[in-house]
C-alpha positions as CSV (number, residue, x, y, z in Angstrom):
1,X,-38.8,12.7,13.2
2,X,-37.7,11.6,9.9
3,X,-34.6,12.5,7.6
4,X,-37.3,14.8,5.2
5,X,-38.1,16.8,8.3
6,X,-34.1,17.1,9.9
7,X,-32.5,18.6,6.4
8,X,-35.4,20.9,6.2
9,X,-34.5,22.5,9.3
10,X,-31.1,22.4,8.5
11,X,-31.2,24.2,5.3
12,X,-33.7,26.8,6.9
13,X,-31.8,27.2,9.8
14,X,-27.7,26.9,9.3
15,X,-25.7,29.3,8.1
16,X,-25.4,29.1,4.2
17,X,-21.8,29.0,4.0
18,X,-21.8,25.8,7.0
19,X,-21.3,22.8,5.1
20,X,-23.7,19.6,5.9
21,X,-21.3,16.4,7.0
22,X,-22.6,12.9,6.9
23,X,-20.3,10.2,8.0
24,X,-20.5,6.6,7.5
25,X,-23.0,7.4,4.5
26,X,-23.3,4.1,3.4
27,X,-24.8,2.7,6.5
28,X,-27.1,5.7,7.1
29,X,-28.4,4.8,3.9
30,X,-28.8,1.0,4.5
31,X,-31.4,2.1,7.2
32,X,-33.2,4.9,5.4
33,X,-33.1,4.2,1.3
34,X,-34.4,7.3,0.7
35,X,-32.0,9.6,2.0
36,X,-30.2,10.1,-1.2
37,X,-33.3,10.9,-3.0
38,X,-34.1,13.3,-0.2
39,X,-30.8,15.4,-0.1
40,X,-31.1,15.5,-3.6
41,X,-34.5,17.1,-3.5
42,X,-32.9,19.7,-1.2
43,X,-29.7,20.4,-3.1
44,X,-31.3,21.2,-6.5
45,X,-34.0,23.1,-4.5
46,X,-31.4,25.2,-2.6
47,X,-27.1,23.8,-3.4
48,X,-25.6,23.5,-0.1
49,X,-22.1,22.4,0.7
50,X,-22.1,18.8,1.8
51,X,-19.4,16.4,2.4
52,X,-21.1,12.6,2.6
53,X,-17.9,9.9,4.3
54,X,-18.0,6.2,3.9
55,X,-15.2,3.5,4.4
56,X,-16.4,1.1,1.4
57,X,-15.4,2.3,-1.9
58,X,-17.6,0.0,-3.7
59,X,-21.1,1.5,-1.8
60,X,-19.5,5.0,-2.0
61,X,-19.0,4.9,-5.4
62,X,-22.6,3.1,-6.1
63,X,-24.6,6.4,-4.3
64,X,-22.2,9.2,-5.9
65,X,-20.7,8.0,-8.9
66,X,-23.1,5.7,-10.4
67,X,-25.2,7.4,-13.1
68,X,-28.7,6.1,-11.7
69,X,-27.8,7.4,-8.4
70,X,-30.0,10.5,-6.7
71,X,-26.9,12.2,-6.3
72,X,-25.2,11.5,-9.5
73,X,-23.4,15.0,-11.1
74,X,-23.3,16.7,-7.8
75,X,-19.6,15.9,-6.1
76,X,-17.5,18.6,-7.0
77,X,-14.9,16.7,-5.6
78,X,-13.8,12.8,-4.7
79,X,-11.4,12.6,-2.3
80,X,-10.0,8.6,-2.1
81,X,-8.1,8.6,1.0
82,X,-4.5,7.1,0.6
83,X,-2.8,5.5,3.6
84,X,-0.3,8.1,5.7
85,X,3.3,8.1,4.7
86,X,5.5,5.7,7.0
87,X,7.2,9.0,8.8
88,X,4.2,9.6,10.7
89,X,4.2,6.1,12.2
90,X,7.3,7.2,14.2
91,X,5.1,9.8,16.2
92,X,2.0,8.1,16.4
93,X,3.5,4.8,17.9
94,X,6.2,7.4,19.8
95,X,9.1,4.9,18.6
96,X,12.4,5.6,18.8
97,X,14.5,4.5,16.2
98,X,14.2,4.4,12.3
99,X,14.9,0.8,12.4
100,X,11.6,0.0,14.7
101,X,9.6,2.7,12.4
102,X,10.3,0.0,9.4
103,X,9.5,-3.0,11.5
104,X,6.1,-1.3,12.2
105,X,5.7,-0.3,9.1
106,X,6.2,-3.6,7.5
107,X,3.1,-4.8,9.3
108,X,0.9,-2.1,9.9
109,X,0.6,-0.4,6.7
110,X,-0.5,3.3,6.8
111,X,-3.8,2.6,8.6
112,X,-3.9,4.7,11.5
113,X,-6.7,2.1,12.8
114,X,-4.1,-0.1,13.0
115,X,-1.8,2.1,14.4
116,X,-3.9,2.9,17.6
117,X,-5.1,-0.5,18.2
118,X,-0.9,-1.6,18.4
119,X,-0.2,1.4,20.5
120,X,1.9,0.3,23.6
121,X,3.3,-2.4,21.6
122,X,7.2,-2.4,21.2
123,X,7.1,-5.9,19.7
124,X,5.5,-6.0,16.4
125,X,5.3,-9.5,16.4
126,X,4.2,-9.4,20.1
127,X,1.3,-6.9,18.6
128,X,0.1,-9.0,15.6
129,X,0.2,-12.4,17.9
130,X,-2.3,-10.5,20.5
131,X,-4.2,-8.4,17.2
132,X,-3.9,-11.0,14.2
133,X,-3.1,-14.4,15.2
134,X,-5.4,-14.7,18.0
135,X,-8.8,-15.9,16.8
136,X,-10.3,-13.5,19.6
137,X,-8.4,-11.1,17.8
138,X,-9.2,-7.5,16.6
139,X,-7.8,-8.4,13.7
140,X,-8.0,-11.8,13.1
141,X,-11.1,-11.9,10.5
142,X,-9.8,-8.3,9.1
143,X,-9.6,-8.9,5.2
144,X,-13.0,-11.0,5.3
145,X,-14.7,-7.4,6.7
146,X,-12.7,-5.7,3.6
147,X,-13.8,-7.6,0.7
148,X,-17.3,-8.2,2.2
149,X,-17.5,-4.0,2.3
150,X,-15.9,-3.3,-1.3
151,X,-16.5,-6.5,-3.5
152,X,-19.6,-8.5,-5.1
153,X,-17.6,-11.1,-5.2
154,X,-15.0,-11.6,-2.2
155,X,-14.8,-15.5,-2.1
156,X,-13.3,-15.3,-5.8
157,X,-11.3,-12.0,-4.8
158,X,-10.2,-13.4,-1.6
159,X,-8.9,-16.3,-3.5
160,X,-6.6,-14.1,-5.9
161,X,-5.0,-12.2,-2.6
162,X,-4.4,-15.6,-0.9
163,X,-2.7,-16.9,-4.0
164,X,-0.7,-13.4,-4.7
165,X,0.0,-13.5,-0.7
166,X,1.5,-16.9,-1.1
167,X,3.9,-16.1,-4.0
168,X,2.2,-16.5,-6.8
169,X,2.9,-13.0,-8.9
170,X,2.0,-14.3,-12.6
171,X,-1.4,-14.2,-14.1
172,X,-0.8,-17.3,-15.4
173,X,0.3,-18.6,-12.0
174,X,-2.8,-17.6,-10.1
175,X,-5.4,-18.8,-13.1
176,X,-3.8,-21.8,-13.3
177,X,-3.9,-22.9,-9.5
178,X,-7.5,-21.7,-9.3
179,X,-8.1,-24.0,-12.6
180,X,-9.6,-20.9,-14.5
181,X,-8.7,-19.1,-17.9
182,X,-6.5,-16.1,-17.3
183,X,-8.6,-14.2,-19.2
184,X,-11.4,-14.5,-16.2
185,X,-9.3,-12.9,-14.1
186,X,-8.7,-9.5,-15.9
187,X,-11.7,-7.8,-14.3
188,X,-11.4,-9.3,-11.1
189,X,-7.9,-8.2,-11.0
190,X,-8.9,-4.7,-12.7
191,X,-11.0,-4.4,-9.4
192,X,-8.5,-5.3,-7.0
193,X,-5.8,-3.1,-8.8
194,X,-8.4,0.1,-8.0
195,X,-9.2,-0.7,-4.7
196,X,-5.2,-0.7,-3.9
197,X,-4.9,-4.3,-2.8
198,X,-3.3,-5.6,-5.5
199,X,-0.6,-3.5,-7.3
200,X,0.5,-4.1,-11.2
201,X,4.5,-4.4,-11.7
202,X,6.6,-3.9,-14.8
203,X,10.3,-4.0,-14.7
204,X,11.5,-0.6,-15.4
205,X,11.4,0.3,-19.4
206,X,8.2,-1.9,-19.9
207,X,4.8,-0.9,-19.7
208,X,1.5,-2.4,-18.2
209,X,0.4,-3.5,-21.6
210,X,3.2,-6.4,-21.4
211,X,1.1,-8.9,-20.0
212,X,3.9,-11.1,-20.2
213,X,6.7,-9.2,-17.7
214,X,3.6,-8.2,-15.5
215,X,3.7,-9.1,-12.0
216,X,1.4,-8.4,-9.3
217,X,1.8,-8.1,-5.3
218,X,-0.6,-7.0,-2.5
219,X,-0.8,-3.6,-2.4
220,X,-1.1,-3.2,1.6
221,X,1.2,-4.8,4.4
222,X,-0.9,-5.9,6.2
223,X,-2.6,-8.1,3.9
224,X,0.8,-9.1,3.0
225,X,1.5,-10.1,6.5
226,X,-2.3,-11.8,7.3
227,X,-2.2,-13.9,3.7
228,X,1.5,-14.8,4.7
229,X,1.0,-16.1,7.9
230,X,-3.0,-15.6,9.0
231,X,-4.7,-17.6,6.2
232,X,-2.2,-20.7,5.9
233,X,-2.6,-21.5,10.1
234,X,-6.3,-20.4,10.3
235,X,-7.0,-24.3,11.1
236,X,-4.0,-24.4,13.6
237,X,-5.0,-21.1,15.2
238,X,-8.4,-22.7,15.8
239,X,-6.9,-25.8,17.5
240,X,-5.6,-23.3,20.2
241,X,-1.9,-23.6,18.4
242,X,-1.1,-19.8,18.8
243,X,1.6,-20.1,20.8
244,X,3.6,-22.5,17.8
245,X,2.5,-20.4,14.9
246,X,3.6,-17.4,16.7
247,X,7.4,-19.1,17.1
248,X,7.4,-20.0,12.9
249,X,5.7,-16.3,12.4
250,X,8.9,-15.1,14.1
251,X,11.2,-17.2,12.5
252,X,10.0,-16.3,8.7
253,X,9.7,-12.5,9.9
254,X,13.6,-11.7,8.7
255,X,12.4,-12.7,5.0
256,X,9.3,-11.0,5.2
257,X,11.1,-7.6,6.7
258,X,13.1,-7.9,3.7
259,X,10.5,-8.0,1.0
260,X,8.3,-5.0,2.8
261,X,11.9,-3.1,3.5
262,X,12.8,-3.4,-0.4
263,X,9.4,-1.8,-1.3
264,X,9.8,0.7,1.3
265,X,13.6,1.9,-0.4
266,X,11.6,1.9,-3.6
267,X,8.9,4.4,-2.4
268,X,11.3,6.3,-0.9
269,X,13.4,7.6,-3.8
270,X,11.4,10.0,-5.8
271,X,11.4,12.2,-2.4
272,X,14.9,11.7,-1.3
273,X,18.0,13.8,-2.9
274,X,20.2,10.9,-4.1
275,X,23.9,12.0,-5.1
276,X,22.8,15.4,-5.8
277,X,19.9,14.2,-7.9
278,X,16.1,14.2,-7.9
279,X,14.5,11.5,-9.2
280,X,11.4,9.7,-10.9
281,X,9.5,6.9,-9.0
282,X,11.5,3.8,-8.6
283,X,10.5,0.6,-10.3
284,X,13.0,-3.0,-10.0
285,X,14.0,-4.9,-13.3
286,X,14.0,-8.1,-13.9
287,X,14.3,-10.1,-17.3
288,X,17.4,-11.7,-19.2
289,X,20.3,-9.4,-20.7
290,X,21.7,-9.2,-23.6
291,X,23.7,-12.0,-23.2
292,X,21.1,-14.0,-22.0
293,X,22.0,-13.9,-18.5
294,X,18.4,-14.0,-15.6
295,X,19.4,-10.9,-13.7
296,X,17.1,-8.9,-11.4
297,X,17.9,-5.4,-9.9
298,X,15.9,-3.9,-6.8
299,X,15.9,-0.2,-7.3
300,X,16.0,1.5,-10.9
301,X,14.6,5.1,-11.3
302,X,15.2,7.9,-14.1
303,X,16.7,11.2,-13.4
304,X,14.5,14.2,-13.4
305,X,16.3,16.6,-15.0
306,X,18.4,13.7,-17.3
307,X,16.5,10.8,-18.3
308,X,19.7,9.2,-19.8
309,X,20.5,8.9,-16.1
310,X,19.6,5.8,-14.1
311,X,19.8,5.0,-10.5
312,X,20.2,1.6,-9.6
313,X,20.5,0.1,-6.3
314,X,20.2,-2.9,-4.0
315,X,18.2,-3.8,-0.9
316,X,19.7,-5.6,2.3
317,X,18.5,-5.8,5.6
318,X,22.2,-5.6,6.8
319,X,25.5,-5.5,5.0
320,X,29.1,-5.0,5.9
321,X,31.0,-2.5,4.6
322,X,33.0,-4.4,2.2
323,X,29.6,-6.0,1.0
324,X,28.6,-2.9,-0.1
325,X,31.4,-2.0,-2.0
326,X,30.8,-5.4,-3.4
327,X,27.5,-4.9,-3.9
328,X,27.7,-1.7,-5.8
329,X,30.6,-2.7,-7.9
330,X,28.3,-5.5,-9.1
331,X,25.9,-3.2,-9.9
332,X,28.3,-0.5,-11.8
333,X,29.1,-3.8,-13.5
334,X,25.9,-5.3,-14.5
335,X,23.7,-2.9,-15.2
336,X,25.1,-2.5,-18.7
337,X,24.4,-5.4,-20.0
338,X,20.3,-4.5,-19.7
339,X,18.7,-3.5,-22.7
340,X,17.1,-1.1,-21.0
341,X,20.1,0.8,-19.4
342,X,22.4,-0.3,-21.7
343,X,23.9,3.7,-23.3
344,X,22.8,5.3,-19.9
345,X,25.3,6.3,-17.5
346,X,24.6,4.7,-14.3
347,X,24.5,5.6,-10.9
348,X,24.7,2.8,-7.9
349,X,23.1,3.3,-4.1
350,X,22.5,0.7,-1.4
351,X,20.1,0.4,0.8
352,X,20.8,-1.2,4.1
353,X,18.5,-1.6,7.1
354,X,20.7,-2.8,10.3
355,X,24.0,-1.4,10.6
356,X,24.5,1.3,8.0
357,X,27.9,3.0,7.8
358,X,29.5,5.2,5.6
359,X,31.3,3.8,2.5
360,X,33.9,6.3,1.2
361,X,33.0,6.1,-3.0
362,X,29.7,4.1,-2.2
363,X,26.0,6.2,-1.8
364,X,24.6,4.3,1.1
365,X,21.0,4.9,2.9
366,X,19.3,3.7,5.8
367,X,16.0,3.8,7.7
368,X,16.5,6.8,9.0
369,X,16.6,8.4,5.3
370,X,13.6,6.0,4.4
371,X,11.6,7.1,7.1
372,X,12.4,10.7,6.8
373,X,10.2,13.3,8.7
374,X,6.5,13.9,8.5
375,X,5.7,17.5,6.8
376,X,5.3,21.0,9.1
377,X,1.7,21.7,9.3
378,X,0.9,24.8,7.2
379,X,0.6,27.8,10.0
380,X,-2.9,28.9,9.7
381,X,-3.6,32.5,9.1
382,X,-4.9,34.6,11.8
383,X,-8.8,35.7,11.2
C-alpha cells in the first residue's frame, strides 16, 4: 500500500492527542518524493502532532525550513541536537577516573555513536587504532559520510577542515594555501560555522566582526583527532602501515590532549563556582600589550554579577606545585598590561590535568571539576 493510504488510516484511526513520528525523514523521502506533499495534504486537512527526525541538517532543513517546501510554516518547533556534555561519558563508557573521562573525551566528542562503538575500550588510542586508523574501520571514512550528508559542496569544505585540522587558524592562512581569495571562503566558512564543525574565535574584548583577530578551530574532537592524524597517513594506512602510524599517533597524543584539555577548562567555567564567583563563558586572549609585548592567555571570562571582574587562568596537563604558584603569579602579573583587562581587578586559577594538589593562596581545578556530574533526571509525576 502506498504512504496516501498508511496516513489516512492513521489520522482516522489514532488517537488525536498521539503524535505521528517519522525517523530518518530524509531517506524516507529519497524513496517516496511525495511524502511531504502528502502529510501536508493531511495536516492542513486535519493538524496532527508530528515530529519528522533526520541526521543531515542540510536535507532537514531543505524539506522543513525551505520556503518552497510542502511543509514549509508548519514546525512549531526545531530542535538541533547538540552533542551530550562530557559528564555523561563517564557513565556511558563506565570509566573510572576524571582523568580517563578527558582522555575519552578528547577523542570521542559528545557523539554517543561514538561512544558505544568504543565501549570496552580502556585505551583510547587502542580504540581509535581498531575504529579510525584501520581502513576496515568503522570510522575510518567518517567525515567523508558527514560532509557528503550536510554540504553541496564537501570536496571544497573538506579542504577548509583539513587545512584548520592541520593548524592553519587564519582566513588568510587557509585562502592562501588553497590559492583562493579570502573573500570565497566567507560562505563556505559561514556554512561550516552553522553546522558546528568549524567554530569562530575572538580573543576576549573583541568581537566577530574583527576579521583580523579571528581565528577558527574544528568544532568537534573527533574531527580534530581524524584531520590530525587520519587524513595526513591515509596513503600509509593503505600500504598496511597501521601498526607505525599508530606508534607516531601515540607519541603526538600528549600535545593533542593538551589542546582538547584547554578547550575543555574553557567550557567548563560558566558552570563551575570559581572562588566564590559565577561566571560568563570563557574565551582565551591573545594579541600584543600595551607595551608591545605577544602574550596569549588560556582562560579569560567576566564575572556575572561584576563585569569589572576577570578570571584568568592557565591550562597544563600536569604542573608541580611550585609551577603553579609560578604560573599564577605570572598571570596576577601580566594580565594588566592587556588593554582589555587593564582597570579590572583580576582573579587567577589553574587548571591542571595529572597530578592536581592543593596550593595554599592558588585556585586550582582538575578533571574531576571539569568533568563534574551529569544532571538528576527530573522525577516524573505520578498519573
Amino acid at each position: 500500500r502506498d504512504w496516501d493510504a498508511l496516513l489516512a488510516q492513521w489520522w482516522r484511526l489514532a488517537p488525536r492527542e498521539l503524535p505521528l513520528v517519522l525517523d530518518e525523514f530524509p531517506s524516507l523521502v529519497a524513496s517516496a518524493p511525495e511524502l511531504p506533499s502528502l502529510l501536508q495534504k493531511h495536516l492542513d486537512r486535519q493538524p496532527r502532532p508530528f515530529v519528522v527526525c533526520g541526521s543531515s541538517q542540510r536535507m532537514m532543513h531543505g524539506l522543513v525550513l525551505d520556503a518552497t517546501a510542502p511543509l514549509y510554516g508548519r514546525a512549531t518547533e526545531i530542535l538541533r541536537l547538540q552533542p551530550l556534555e562530557i559528564a555523561w561519558l563517564r557513565r556511558a563508557l563506565r570509566l573510572r577516573t576524571a582523568e580517563a573521562v578527558v582522555e575519552h573525551y578528547a577523542l570521542w566528542g559528545g557523539v554517543p555513536r561514538y561512544w558505544q562503538l568504543a565501549a570496552g575500550h580502556r585505551d583510547p588510542l587502542a580504540a581509535a587504532a581498531r575504529l579510525c586508523l584501520d581502513p576496515l574501520g568503522v570510522l575510518h571514512q567518517e567525515p567523508d559520510r558527514l560532509l557528503a550528508d550536510d554540504l553541496q559542496d564537501p570536496a571544497r569544505s573538506s579542504s577548509v577542515l583539513s587545512l584548520v585540522g592541520s593548524g592553519c587558524h587564519r582566513l588568510t592562512e587557509i585562502a592562501g594555501r588553497l590559492g583562493v581569495p579570502a573573500t570565497s571562503l566567507s560562505r563556505p566558512l559561514a556554512r561550516l560555522v552553522d553546522l558546528g564543525l568549524i567554530v569562530r574565535d575572538v580573543p576576549f574584548g573583541r568581537t566577530v566582526r574583527d576579521t583580523k583577530r579571528t581565528l577558527y578551530r574544528l568544532g568537534d574532537p573527533f574531527l580534530g583527532f581524524w584531520y590530525r592524524f587520519v587524513e595526513p597517513n591515509r596513503s600509509r594506512l593503505a600500504m598496511g602501515q597501521l601498526a607505525a602510524v599508530s606508534a607516531d599517533v601515540r607519541a603526538a597524543w600528549p600535545q593533542f590532549l593538551g589542546g582538547a584539555w584547554e578547550q575543555m577548562a574553557r567550557d567548563s567555567v560558566a558552570r563551575l563556582d570559581i572562588g566564590g564567583r559565577r561566571w560568563r563563558p570563557a574565551v582565551s586572549w591573545w594579541g600584543t600589550t600595551s607595551d608591545g609585548v605577544s602574550m596569549q592567555f588560556d582562560v579569560v571570562a567576566e564575572c556575572v554579577d561584576e563585569p569589572r571582574r576577570v578570571l584568568v587562568g592557565e591550562v597544563k596537563v600536569a604542573a608541580t606545585p611550585t609551577e603553579v604558584r609560578a604560573i599564577a603569579a605570572r598571570l596576577q602579573r601580566e594580565a594588566p598590561r592587556c588593554r582589555e583587562l587593564s582597570g579590572r581587578t583580576v582573579e587567577v586559577a589553574v587548571w591542571v590535568l595529572r597530578g592536581r594538589r592543593a596550593v595554599p593562596g592558588v585556585t586550582v581545578l582538575g578533571a574531576e571539576d571539569v568533568v563534574g556530574q551529569p544532571p538528576k533526571p527530573v522525577a516524573r509525576r505520578p498519573r
